[in-house]
C-alpha positions in Angstrom: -150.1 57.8 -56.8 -149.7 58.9 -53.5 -146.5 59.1 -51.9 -145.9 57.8 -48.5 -143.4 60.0 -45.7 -140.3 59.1 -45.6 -139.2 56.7 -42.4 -136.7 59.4 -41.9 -138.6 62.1 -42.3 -140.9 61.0 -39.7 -138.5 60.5 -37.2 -136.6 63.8 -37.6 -140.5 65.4 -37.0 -141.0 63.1 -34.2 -137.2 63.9 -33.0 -137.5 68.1 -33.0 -140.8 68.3 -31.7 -139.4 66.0 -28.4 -135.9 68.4 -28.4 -138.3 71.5 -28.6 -140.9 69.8 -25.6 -137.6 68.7 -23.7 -136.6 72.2 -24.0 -139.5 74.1 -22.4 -139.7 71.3 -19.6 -135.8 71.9 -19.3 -136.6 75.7 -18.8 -139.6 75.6 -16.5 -137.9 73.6 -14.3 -134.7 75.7 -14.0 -137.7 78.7 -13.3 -139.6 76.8 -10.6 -136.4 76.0 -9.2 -134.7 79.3 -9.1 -138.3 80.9 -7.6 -138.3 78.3 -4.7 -135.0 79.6 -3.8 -135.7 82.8 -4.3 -138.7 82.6 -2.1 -136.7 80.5 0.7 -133.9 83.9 0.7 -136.8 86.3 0.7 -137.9 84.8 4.1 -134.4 84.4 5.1 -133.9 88.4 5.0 -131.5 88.0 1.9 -133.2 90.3 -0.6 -130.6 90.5 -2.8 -130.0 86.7 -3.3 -133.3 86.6 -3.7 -133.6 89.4 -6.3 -131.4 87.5 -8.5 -133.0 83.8 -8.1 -136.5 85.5 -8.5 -134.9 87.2 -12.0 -133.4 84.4 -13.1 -136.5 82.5 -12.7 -137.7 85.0 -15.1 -135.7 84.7 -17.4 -136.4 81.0 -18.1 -140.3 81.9 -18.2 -141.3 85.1 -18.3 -145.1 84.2 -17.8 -144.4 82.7 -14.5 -146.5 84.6 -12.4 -145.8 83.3 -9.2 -142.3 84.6 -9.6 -143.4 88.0 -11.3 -145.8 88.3 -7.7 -143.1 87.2 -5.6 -140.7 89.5 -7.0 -143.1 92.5 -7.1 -143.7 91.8 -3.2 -139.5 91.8 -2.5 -139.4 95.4 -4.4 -141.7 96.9 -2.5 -140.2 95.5 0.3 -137.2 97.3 -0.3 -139.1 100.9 -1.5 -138.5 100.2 -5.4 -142.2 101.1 -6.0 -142.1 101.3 -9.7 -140.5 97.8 -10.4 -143.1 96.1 -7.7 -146.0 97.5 -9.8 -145.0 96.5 -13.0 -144.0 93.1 -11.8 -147.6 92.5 -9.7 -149.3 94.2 -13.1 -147.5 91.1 -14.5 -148.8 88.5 -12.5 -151.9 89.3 -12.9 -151.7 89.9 -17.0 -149.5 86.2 -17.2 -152.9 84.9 -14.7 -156.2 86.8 -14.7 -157.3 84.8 -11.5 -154.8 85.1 -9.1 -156.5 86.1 -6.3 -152.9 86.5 -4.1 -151.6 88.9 -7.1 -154.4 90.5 -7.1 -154.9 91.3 -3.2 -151.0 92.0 -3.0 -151.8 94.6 -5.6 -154.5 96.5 -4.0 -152.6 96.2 -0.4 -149.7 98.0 -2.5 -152.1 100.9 -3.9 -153.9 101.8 -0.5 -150.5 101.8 1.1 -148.8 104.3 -1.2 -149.8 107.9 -1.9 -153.5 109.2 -0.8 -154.3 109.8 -4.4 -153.7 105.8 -4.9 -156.0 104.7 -1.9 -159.3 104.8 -3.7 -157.8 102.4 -6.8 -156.9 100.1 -4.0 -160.4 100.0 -2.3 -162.1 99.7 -6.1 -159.9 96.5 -6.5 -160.6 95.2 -2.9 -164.1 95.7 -3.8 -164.6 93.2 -6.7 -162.3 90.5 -5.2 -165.1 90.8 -2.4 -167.6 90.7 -4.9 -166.6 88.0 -7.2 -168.2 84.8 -6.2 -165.2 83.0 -7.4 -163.3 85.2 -4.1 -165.9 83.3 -1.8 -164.4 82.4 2.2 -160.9 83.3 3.2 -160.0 85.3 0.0 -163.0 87.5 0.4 -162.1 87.7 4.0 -158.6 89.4 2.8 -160.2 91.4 0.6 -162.6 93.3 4.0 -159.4 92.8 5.6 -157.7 94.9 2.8 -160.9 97.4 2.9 -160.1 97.7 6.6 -156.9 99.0 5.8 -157.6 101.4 3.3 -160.8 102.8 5.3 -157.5 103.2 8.0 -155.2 105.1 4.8 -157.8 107.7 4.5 -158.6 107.8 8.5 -161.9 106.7 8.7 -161.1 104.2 12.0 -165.3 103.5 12.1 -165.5 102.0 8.8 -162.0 100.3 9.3 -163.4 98.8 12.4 -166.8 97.5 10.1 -164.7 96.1 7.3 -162.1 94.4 9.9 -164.9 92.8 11.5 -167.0 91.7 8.3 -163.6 89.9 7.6 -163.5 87.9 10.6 -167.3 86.8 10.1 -166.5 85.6 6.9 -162.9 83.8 8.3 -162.6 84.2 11.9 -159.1 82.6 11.6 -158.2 85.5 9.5 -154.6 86.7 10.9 -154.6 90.0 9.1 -157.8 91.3 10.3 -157.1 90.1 13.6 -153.9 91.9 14.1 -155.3 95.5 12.5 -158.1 94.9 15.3 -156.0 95.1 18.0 -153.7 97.6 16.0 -157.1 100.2 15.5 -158.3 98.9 19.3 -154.6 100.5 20.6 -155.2 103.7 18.9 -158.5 104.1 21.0 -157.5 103.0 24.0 -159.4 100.2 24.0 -156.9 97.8 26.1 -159.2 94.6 26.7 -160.5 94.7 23.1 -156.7 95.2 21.9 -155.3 92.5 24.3 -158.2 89.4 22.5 -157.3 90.3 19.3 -153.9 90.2 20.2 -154.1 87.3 21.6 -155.9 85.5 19.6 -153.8 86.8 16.7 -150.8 85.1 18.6 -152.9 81.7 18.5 -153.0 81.3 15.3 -149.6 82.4 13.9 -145.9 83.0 15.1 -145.0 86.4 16.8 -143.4 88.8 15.0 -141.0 91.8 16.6 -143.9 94.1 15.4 -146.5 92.6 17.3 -144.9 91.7 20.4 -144.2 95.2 20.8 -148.1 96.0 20.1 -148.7 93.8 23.1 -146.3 96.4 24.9 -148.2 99.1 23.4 -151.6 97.8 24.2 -150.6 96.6 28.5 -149.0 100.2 28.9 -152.2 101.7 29.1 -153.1 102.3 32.8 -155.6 99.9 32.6 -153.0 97.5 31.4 -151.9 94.5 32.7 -148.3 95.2 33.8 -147.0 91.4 34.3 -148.1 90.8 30.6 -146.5 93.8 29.3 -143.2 92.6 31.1 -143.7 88.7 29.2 -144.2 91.0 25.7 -141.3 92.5 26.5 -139.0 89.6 27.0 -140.0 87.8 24.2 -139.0 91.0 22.1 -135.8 90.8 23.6 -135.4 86.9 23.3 -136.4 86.6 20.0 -135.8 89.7 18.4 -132.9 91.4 19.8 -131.6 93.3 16.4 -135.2 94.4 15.3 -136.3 98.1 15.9 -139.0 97.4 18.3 -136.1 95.8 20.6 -134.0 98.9 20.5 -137.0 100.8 21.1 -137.9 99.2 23.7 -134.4 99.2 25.6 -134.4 103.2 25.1 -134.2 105.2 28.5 -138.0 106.0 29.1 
């Protein structure tokens, strides 16, 4: 005859299998939480606050791979190259497809060491080519290209990249502000000044692009009243950065 479970039994299943599911909600929660606030110190400037959300985060899921990006990001933000490529190498193991992780990651290896540049531009290359990548992440991904073609001097591809990004996402921030970046180094004032500007339609100034708009109106073809408003608005709105001290230096 066949025995029936036990009321008891069944309840103590039902009971430990809703303590172990309360317990995993318990600890992605406490994660999520502690990499919201580690991502609201990062853009706050307090890195090390922020190191120690972002960790904690990590602690309570260590497949979280928002958090493993986000701290990979802050590392490298501070020059602790080996922990931000293990942490982005992370990401992208804890979540095959995320794009972001995946673009911050080839940003990170054309911006270190020459011998690193063409790993980046491989890993640019198939985000561009992966239909899955289509609109603005292939945009960042010729955007990215742009900036490794720059890495290993090559300002005539950059320039080709930079501007395949924008036909893809004209909007694109990124490749709009290396445009006017590359169109400074060539003395190219009025090509430099509407990327510029229409960099600074589209997003906030930042200390290091209001003193590219110095950069770009000294040139004697410059516009000298402009230069003066760039200048200001440093001042104003940045007046601990580097550019500002730069720009307050005796000529």
């Amino acid at each position: 005859m066949r025995r029936s479970v036990k009321p008891m039994t069944l309840f103590l299943a039902l009971l430990l299998g809703a303590c172990a599911g309360s317990e995993r909600d318990f600890k992605d929660n406490v994660a999520e939480a502690n990499f919201k606030l580690g991502v609201g110190y990062m853009q706050s400037g307090n890195f090390q606050v922020a190191t120690e959300k972002l960790t904690k985060a990590l602690q309570y899921n260590d497949d979280y791979p928002e958090a493993h990006n986000a701290l990979a990001v802050l590392y490298e933000e501070i020059r602790e190259y080996g922990p931000a490529e293990t942490h982005y190498k992370r990401a992208i193991d804890s979540k095959p497809d995320y794009t972001l992780a995946k673009l911050n990651y080839a940003r990170f290896l054309c911006t270190r060491e020459p011998i690193r540049t063409a790993e980046g531009e491989s890993a640019f290359e198939k985000i561009a080519a992966d239909p899955a990548s289509a609109g603005a992440s292939a945009a960042d991904a010729y955007a990215g290209l742009g900036l490794c073609a720059r890495q290993r001097n090559d300002p005539a591809q950059a320039e080709t990249w930079l501007r395949k990004a924008l036909e893809l996402d004209p909007n694109n921030t990124s490749a709009l502000y290396a445009l006017a970046e590359l169109s400074q180094t060539q003395n190219k004032t009025l090509q430099g000044r509407a990327f510029l500007q229409r960099y600074h339609a589209r997003t906030r100034p930042t200390a290091q692009s209001l003193w590219l708009g110095v950069a770009i109106e000294q040139a004697s073809d410059g516009d000298s009243q402009l230069r003066r408003e760039y200048g200001v608005l440093l001042l104003s709105q940045f007046p601990n950065s580097d550019e500002a001290r730069r720009l307050k230096q005796p000529k």
